[in-house]
Structures are given as C-alpha cells and as structure tokens.
C-alpha positions in Angstrom: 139.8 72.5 13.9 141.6 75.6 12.4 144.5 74.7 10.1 147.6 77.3 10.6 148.3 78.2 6.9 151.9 79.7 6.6 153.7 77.9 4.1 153.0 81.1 1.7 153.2 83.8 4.5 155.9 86.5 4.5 156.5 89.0 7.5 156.3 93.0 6.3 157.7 95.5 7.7 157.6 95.7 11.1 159.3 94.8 14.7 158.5 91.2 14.2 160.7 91.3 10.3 163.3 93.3 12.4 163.5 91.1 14.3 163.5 88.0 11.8 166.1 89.7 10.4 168.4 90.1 13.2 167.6 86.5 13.5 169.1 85.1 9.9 172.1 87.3 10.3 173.1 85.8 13.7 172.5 82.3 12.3 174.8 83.0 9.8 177.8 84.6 12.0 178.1 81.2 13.9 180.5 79.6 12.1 179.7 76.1 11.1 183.3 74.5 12.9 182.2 75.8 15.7 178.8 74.5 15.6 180.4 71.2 14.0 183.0 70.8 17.0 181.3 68.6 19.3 180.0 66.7 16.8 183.3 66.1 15.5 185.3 65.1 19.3 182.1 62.7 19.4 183.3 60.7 16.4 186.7 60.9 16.6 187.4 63.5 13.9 188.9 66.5 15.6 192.2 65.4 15.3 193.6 69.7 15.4 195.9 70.9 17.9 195.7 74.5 17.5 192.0 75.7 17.9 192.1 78.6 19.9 189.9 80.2 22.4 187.9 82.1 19.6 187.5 79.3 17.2 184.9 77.6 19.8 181.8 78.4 21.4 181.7 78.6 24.9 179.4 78.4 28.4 176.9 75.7 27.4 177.8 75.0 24.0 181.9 74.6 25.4 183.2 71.5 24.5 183.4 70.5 28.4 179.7 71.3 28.8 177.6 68.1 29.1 174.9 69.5 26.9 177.6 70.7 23.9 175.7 70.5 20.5 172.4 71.1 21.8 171.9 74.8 20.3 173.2 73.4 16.9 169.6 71.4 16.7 167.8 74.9 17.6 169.9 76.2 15.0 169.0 73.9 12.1 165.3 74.3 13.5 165.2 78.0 13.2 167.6 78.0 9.5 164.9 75.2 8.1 162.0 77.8 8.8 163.4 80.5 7.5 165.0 79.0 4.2 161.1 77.8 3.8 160.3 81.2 4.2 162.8 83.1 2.5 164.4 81.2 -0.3 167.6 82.4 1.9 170.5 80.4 -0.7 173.4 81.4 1.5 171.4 80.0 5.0 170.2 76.6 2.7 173.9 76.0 1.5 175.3 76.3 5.2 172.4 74.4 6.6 172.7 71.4 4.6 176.6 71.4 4.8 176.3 70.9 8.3 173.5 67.9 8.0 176.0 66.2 6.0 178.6 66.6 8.4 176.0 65.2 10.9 175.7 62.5 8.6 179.4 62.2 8.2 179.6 62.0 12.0 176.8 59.4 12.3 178.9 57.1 9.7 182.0 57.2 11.5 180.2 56.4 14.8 178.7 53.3 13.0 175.5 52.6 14.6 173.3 55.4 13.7 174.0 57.7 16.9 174.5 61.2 15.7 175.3 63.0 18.3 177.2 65.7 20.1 177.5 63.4 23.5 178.8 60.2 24.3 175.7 57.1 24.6 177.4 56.6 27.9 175.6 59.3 29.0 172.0 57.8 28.4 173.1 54.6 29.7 174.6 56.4 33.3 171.0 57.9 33.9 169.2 54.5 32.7 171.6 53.4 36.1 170.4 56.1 37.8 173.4 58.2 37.5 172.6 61.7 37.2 173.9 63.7 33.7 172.6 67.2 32.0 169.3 65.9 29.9 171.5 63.8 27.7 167.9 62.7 25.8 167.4 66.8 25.6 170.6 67.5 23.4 169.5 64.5 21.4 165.7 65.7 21.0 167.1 69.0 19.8 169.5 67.9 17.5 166.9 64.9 16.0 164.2 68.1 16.0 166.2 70.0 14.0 167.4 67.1 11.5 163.6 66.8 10.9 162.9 70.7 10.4 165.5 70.2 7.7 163.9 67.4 6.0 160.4 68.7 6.0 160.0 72.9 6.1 163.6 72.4 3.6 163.0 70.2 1.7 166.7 68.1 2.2 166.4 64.5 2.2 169.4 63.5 3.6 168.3 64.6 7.2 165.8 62.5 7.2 168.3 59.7 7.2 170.1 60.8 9.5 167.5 61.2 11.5 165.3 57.5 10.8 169.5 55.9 12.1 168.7 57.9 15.3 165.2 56.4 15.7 166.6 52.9 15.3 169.3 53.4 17.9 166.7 54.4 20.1 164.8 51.9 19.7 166.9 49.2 20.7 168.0 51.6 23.5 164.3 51.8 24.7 163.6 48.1 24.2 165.9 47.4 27.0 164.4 50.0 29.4 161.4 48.5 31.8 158.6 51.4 32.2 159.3 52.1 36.3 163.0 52.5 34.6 161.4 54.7 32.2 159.7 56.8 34.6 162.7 57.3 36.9 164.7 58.2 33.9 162.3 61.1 33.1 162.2 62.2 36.8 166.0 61.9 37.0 166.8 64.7 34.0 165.0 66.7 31.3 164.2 64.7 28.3 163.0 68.0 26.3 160.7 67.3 23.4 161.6 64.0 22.1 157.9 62.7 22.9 156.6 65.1 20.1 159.6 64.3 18.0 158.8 60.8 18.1 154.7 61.7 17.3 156.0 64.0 14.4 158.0 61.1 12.8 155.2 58.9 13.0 153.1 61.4 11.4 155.8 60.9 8.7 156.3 57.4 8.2 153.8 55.3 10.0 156.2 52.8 11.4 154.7 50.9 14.5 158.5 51.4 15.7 157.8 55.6 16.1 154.5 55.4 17.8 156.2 52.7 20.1 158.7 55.4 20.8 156.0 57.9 21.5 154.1 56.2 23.7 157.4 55.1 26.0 158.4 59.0 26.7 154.8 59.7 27.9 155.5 61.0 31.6 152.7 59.1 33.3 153.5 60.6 37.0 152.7 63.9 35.3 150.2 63.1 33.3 148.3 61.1 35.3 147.8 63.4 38.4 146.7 66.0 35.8 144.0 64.0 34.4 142.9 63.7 38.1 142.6 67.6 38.3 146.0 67.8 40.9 147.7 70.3 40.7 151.6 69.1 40.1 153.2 72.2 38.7 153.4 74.8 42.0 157.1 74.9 42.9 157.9 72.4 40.1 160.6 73.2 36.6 158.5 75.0 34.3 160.6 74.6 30.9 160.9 70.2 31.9 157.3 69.9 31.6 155.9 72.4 28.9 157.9 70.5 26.1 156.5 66.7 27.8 153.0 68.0 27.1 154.0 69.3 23.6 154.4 65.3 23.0 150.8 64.8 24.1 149.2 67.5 21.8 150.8 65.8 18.8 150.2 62.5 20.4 146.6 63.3 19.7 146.5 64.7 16.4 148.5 61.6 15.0 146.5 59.3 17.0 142.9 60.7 17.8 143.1 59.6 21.2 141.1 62.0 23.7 143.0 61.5 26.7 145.8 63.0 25.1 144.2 65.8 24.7 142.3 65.7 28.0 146.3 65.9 29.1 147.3 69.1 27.4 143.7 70.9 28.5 143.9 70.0 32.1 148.0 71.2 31.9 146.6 74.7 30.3 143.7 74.8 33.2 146.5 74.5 35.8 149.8 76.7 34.0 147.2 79.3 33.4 143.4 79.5 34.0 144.0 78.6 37.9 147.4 79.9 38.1 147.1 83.3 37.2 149.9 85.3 35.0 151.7 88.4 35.3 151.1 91.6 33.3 153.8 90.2 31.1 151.9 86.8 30.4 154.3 85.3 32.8 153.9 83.0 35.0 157.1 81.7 36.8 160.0 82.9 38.9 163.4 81.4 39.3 162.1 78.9 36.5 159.1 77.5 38.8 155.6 77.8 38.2 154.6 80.4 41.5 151.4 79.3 43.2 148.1 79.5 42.2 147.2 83.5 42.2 150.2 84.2 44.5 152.8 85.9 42.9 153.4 89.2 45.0 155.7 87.1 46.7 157.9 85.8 43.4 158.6 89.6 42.2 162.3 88.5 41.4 165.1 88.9 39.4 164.3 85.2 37.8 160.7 86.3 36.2 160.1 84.7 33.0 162.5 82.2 31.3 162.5 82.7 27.6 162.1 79.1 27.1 158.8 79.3 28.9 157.8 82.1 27.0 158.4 80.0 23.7 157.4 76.7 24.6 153.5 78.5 26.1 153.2 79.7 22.8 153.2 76.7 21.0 151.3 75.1 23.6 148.5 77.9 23.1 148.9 77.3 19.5 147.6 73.8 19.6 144.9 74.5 21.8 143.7 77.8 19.4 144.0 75.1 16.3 141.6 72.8 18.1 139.2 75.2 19.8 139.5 78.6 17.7 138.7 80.0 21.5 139.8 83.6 20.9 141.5 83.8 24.4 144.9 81.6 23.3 145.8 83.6 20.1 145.4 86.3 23.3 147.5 84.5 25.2 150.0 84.0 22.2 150.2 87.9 21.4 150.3 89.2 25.1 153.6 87.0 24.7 155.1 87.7 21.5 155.0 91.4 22.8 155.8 90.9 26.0 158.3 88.0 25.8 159.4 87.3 22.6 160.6 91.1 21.6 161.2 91.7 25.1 163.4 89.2 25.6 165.1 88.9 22.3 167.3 90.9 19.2 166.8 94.5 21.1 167.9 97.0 19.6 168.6 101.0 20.9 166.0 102.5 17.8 167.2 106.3 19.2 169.4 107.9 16.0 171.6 110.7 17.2 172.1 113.9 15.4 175.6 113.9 14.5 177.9 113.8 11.5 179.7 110.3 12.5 177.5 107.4 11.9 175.5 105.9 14.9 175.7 102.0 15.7 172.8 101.3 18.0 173.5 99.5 21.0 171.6 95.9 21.1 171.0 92.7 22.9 170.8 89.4 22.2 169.1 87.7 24.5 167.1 87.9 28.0 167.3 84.3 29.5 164.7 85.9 31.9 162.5 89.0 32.3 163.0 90.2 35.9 159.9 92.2 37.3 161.8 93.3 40.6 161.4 96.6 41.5 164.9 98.4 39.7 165.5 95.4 38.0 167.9 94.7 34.6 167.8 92.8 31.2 171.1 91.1 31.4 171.9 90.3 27.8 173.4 86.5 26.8 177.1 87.2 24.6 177.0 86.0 21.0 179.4 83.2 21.6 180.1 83.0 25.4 176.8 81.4 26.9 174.5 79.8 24.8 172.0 78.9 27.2 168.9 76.9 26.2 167.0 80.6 25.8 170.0 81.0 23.1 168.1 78.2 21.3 164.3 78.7 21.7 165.3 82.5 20.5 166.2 81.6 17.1 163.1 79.3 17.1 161.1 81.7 17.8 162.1 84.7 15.9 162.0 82.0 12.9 158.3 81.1 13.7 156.8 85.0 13.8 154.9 84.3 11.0 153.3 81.0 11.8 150.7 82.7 14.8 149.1 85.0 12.4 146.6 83.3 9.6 144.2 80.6 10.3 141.3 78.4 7.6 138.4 76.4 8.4 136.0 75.2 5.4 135.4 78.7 3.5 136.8 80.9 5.9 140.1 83.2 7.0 141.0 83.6 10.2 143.4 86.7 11.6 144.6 85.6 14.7 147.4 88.6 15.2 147.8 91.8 13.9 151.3 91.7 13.0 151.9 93.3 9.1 152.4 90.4 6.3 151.2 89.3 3.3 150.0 85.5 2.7 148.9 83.3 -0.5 146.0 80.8 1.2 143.7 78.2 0.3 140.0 77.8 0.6 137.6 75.3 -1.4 136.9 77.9 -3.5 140.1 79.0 -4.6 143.0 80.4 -3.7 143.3 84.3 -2.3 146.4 86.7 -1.6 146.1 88.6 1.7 148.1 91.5 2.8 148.0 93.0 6.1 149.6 96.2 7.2 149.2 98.7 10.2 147.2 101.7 8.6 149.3 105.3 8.3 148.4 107.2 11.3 152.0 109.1 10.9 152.1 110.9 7.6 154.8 113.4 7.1 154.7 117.2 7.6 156.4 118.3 4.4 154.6 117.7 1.8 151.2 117.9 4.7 149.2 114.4 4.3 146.2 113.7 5.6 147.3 111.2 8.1 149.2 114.1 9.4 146.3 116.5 9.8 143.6 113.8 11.0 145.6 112.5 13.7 146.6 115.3 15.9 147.7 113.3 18.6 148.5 109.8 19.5 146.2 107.1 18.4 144.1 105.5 20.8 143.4 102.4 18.5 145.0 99.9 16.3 144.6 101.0 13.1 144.8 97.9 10.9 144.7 97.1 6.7 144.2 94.4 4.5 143.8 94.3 0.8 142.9 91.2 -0.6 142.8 90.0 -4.0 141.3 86.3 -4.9 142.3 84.3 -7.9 138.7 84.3 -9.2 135.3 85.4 -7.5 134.5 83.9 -4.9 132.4 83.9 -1.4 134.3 83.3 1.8 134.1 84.4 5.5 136.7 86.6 6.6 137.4 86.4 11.0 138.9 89.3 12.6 139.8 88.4 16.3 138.7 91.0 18.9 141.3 91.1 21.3 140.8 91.0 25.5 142.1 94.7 25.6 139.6 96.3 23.6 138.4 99.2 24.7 135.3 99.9 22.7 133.6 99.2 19.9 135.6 98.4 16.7 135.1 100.3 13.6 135.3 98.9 10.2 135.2 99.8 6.7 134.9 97.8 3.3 136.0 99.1 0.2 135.6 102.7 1.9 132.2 101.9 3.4 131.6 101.8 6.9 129.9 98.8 7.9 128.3 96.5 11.0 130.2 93.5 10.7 128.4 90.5 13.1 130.0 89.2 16.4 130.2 85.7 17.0 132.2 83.7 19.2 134.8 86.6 20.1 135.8 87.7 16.2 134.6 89.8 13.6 132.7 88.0 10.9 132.5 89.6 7.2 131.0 87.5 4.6 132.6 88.4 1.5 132.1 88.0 -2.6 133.7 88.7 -5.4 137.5 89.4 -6.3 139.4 92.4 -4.4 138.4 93.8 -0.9 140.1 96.8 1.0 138.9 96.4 4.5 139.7 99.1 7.5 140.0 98.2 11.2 140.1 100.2 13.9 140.0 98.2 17.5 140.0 101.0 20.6 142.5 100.2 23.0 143.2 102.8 26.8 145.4 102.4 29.2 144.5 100.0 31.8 145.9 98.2 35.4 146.7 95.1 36.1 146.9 94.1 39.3 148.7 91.0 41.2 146.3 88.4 41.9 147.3 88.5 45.8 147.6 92.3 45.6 145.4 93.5 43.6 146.9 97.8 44.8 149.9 96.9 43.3 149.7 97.0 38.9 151.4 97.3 36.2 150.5 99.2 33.4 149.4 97.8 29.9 149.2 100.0 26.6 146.6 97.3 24.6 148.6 94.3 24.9 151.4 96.2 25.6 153.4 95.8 29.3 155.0 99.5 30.3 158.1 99.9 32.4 158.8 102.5 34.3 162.4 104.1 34.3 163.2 103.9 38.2 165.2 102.0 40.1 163.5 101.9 42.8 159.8 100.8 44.2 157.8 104.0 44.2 154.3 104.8 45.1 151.9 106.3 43.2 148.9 108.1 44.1 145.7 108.0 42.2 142.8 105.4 41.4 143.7 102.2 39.8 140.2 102.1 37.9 141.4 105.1 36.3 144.4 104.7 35.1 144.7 108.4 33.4 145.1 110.0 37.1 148.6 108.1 37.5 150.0 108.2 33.9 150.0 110.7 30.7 151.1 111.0 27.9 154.8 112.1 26.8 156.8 113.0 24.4 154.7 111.1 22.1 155.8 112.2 18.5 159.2 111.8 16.6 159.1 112.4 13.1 156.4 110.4 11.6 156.3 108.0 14.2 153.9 108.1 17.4 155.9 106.9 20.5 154.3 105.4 22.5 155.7 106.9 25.8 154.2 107.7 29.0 155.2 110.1 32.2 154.0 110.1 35.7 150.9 112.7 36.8 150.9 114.3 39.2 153.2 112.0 41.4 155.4 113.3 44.2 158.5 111.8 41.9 157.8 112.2 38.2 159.9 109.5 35.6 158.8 108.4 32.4 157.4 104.8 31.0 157.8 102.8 27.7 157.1 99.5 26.5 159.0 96.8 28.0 160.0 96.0 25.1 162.0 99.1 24.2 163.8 98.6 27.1 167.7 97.7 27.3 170.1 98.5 29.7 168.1 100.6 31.5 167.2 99.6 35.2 163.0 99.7 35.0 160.1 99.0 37.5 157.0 97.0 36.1 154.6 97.0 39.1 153.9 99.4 41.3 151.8 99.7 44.7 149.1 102.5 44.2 147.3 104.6 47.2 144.3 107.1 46.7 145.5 110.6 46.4 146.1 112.0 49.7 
C-alpha cells in the first residue's frame, strides 16, 4: 500500500498554484458573519434588525435555504489544508475565530448540536418526511470541524466536533436499521459514513465505529457486491461520497468486504461504464449507461462534485493498488475538471497603456459537452451550490495527488511542478519538481530558444533532488496512458535506460544529489464515444480541446490520424508555447484550445468525422 506523503509538499509555479491561490483569496473575501449567520439564527443569537441584502449570502447558503451553513464546513475543510500548507496567519486567525463561534453556538444550543439547521429537520425524515440532506449539512460542517483539528492543528474543533458525535449517537440509537435504510433512500446523507470512520481512526471509541457501521447503505452496497449494476440513471454525487465511507471503513477496520464495496463501485462508475474525453461520466447529474453516452451530449455534463469526489475515490484505490491507471484517471480529471471547472481566468494581456483586469470565473457547477455549449459561471456570493464547496476542497488538495512512498521508494504519480521534504527508512530526502524550459527568451538568445524551434511534442519534466545523507532508494516515474513513444531520460546529464515495471519508470539511486530529465512523447489523438465511435473529441496528452464553434460541424479526414483534421496554430507568445490548434483543411476553418482555457466562449468538444470526400 502506497502512503500519500504531503504534509511537507508545496505547489510551484504553475496553473495548479494559480489556482491555489485564487483559492485562499476567495476564502478570505467571505466574510466570517456571513458564513456565521445561520449558525447564529440556529441558536438564537442573531438578535440584528438591520442586515441588509449584501451582508448575507445568498441561493443555497440564504438563510431560507434548507441547506444554509453547508459551504461553511467546505470552507473550514479547504482553510485547514491550506494553513497546513502554507503557514497562511491571516486564514488560521479567521478559521479558528469561526470554530469558536461554532463552539459558542453549540453551548447556547445546550446539547452538543452545532449546527446551521434545526434537529427537527433529522427527526421529519426519520418520519419519513422529506427535507434537503439535513445529515449532508451536518457531515460537512462535522468534516470540516475535523480538518481543523487534525491538518491545523486547533483543538477546540475537536470538541466541538466529539459533542456532535454524542448527539448523534443517541439520535441513531433510536433509529431501527429498515428506518435507517429508508432514511438514506429518502435524502442525501453526504459523507458522514467516512466522517464517522475518520473519527474512529482518532479516538477508538466503540461509540464511532457504531456510528460507521449504521450509515453503511446496504441496498447499495449490497447489489454491488453481487456485480448489479445500480448506478445507470441513478444521482451520481449521493453515492460517490457513501462509498468514500467504505474505503475508510476498511483501512480503520481491515475488513475486505469493505473494500470489495469500493472496487466493485469503481468496476461499474468506470471500467464498464465508459467516460467521456473529459473523464466524465454523467449527464444531468446521473451516471449515463454503460458505453452509451452519444445520447447524454447535454448541457448537464459533469457536475463538479462528481469530478471531486472520483478523485478521491481513485485516490484510495491508487494507495492500495499503485495500479498506474487511477493516478491516470486522477490527472485526466484535475485537467479536465478541476481547472476546467474552477478559478478561470482570461491569461490574454492587452497592449495598452491602461491596466488590464482579466476577466474570470468562479465556478462551473457542470461541464456541458453539447455541441455550442457554455460555462455558466457560479457568482461569488449569490449561489453557493454544493460545487461552490467541493471547489475550495479541491483547489486546497492539488498537492495531495502528486508524491507517493513504499518501503525505500518515491513514487511521482503527477507531473504537476512542486517541491516536497519525504521520508524513507533511510532517511529523509528533498524533491523538487519543475516543467523543464522549453521557452527561453529571444533577447539575450538561450538555448531553449534555439533547440526548440517549434512546439514541443513531449512533456519535458525536472527534478533535483537532494538527500539528507547518502543513501539508496528507488525512484518511480508513472508512464502515463497518453504516451506516445518511448520516454527519454537523463541522470545527472547522462542519458540512461531506466527499467519498466508495472506501468512506471524505475531508477535505483545512491548517493546524495540527483538531477534527473524526463521527456514522455505525447501526439494528438481521438477519442471517440463508446456508442459512436465517428464522433471524437480531441486530446492534446491528457489534455481535452474545444473547438470555438457554436455549432456541430463535420469534419473530414481519418480519425486514426488525427493530424489530417487538426494543426497547429498560432502556437508561440513570448516565451510561452500555446498550445493552440486550427482546423485542416475543413470546409469551415475555427480554432481549438484546451478546455480548460476556455471561458465565456460558446465551444464544441465532439465532433462527427467522415473520410475526405
């Protein structure tokens, strides 16, 4: 089993730290009365008469919503990670102000429920009466109480949070398991079973695990562990969380058919299912059938939440197996989900004397992949939707993906630029990752410059590392699906035959500082809809292209060569290689870029090609 090793990893300079970046700033716009408010009604302590329409927050987070409070548990989440990251005083000082308010909150209510809601909600669905996944705002908020105590460090959430767990468990007590089970069916109960498996982890109390076993979802997990296949047509985002709870349920318990759970969940969301170019695999928040999805081209393609949640999912499964195809999975999405769906930014710069502000985006609560579709862009403070939440989760939890030990070894599981301290038997070793300089600058001439007369087909990659004292370890280097040749590799400026094995990389390595050199190939390829395989979309590496039309257009050429329907365009700005594409030879030319460049634009991801007349 790989262990993730993060606690010492920083993001460099890149899309992902952009990103990161935009991600720590909005957390600290919200204003904490605002985040506070429902909190506050809950307990009796907003006594104020004059809040006005701009002091709240508003759509689901408005104080009429039945889910109000929710995002302030994502929040905490995300601000925990990145103070444990960063150090961040200003983020720490705001973050704990508003656990103690919690706290403050959970005293006035008197018996240890801390929450944005009324209980009356929980008690109207134990009736049977329908209300908006009260147990979802409280696994969010209890999630993020727990993020504070353990990646920040601040005790006081964590009693918050063990008051939660006992009103809980008298609530529980008093619910019967066919109750139980028509309680989960009723509404969305998030991830409280993997809250209640990550508390356990914590304190051991027979109480927790008691807890964890009771939000097990047998009438999903049992029909999975029969190989049926429940998911087609079913709420993609109710279930990926619910089988969160069974990952962890294993790794705190050892018990296999937790496990068996979460692989035969994987072997029907994605082996059998299929995905789109994007990594994809639902439409208007359903999973679409098993390799049919011309049919779900939509405007309701890929919830963020989705996108999130199967990344964490993959990540459990790439911990236990080190099978090279989920960190696949996990970068196919971070490209084509996580920055496509989140903190965009217009990176064009004008050439004028007044200074430019770059339009941006917030967030994508889906992805559509209709022909002509639109990113329409969540407001700062007007909708918080649950993809409001899982974006500054997951713009908090960039760097978590990336480095990977096992016994004497380092794994890199994504090519993403960062540095990392990490720790083997043998000692401990500083690793720092970097995209190589295929750019270099025309005045003063550099060699980059003169080597690389036109855009890169490979990922160049760099890593310098330095151990604390000699020593022999085994560095992995993942060879991605979308490799297009044979990798080249250099150590300490000597080119070199590393050995394959199991779908990475392997270079045994002694002594105290290594420069190593990576090249992987990557081209242009097609892929094609499961249930119509002449209609593709186009993929740059991992990367999903969009073309700039609003419209479904034809193409003519031959999908196994993807060359005779795109070229290359306007490719260089600067010192930086775009990486932008235009039709060839088409009736209609227009241009492509990543998916994830795109804004406002109205785009086209698949297209239906014919041979050339």
């Amino acid at each position: 089993m790989l262990t993730a090793d993060y606690l010492h990893t920083a993001l460099l300079p890149s899309m992902a730290l952009d990103k990161q970046r935009r991600n720590t700033a909005y957390l600290m716009e919200l204003k904490e009365e605002n985040l506070l408010f429902s909190f506050y009604s809950e307990a009796g302590l907003n006594g104020l008469l004059n809040y006005k329409p701009e002091d709240i927050h508003w759509g689901w987070d408005s104080p009429v919503s039945q889910i109000r409070g929710m995002f302030t548990g994502h929040w905490l989440s995300a601000a925990a990670r990145l103070i444990q990251q960063t150090g961040d005083k200003r983020l720490r000082a705001k973050a704990e102000y508003i656990v103690d308010e919690i706290g403050r909150c959970q005293a006035q209510n008197g018996n240890g429920w801390a929450f944005p809601i009324p209980e009356k909600y929980l008690y109207a669905v134990k009736g049977g009466q329908h209300f908006w996944a009260p147990q979802y705002v409280c696994h969010k908020i209890m999630m993020g109480l727990l993020d504070m105590a353990q990646a920040a460090g601040y005790a006081p959430a964590m009693d918050i949070l063990l008051g939660c767990a006992r009103w809980f468990t008298t609530f529980v007590q008093r619910v019967d398991r066919k109750t139980m089970d028509d309680m989960m069916d009723l509404e969305e109960t998030g991830g409280i079973m993997e809250l209640w498996a990550d508390l356990y982890d914590v304190t051991k109390d027979p109480a927790h695990l008691a807890l964890m076993r009771a939000y097990e979802r047998p009438r999903l997990t049992e029909p999975l562990l029969k190989g049926v296949d429940v998911l087609t047509n079913m709420h993609a985002n109710t279930t990926i969380p619910e089988i969160h709870g069974c990952a962890r349920a294993y790794e705190v318990t050892g018990e296999e058919r937790y496990r068996r759970i979460v692989e035969a969940y994987w072997a029907q969301a994605v082996t059998k299912r299929g995905m789109f170019a994007t990594g994809g695999q639902t439409s208007g928040e359903v999973w679409t059938p098993p390799m049919k999805q011309a049919a779900r081209l939509g405007d309701m393609n890929q919830e963020h939440c989705v996108v999130y949640n199967m990344i964490r999912l993959a990540d459990y499964l790439y911990r236990w197996t080190g099978e090279p195809r989920y960190a696949d999975y996990i970068e196919r999405s971070v490209y084509n989900g996580l920055f496509a769906q989140g903190f965009w930014e217009d990176t064009a710069r004008e050439m004028v004397n007044e200074p430019h502000v770059p339009d941006t985006g917030l967030v994508a609560y889906y992805l559509p992949l209709a022909p002509g579709s639109q990113k329409q862009w969540g407001g700062r403070t007007e909708n918080f939707w649950c993809c409001h939440g899982t974006l500054v989760q997951a713009n908090a939890r960039l760097r978590e993906w990336i480095y990977y030990t096992h016994d004497d070894a380092v794994t890199v599981a994504q090519y993403l630029p960062s540095e990392a301290t990490l720790t083997l038997p043998g000692g401990k070793l500083r690793i720092r990752q970097r995209f190589e300089d295929l750019g270099g600058e025309s005045i003063p001439l550099r060699p980059a410059a003169r080597m690389q007369p036109e855009t890169p087909d490979f990922w160049g990659m760099e890593f310098d590392i330095s151990c604390e004292k000699a020593m022999a370890f085994t560095l992995r280097l993942r060879l991605p699906w979308w490799l297009a040749g044979k990798p080249t590799l250099r150590l300490n400026g000597q080119a070199l035959d590393a050995r394959v094995q199991d779908g990475y990389l392997l270079l045994a390595l002694q002594g105290e500082r290594h420069h190593v050199a990576l090249r992987l190939p990557k081209a242009l390829t097609c892929w094609a809809l499961p249930d119509a395989s002449d209609t593709v979309a186009f993929l740059d590496g991992p990367v999903a292209l969009a073309g700039l039309c609003e419209e479904e257009r034809v193409l003519y050429g031959d999908i196994a060569h993807p060359e005779t329907l795109l070229r290359r365009h306007n490719e260089r700005r600067w010192t930086q290689w775009l990486n932008t594409w235009h039709t060839n030879a088409q009736d209609h030319g227009f241009v492509f870029k990543p998916l994830y460049d795109i804004g406002r634009e109205r785009y086209t991801v698949y297209f239906p090609v014919r041979p050339r007349r």
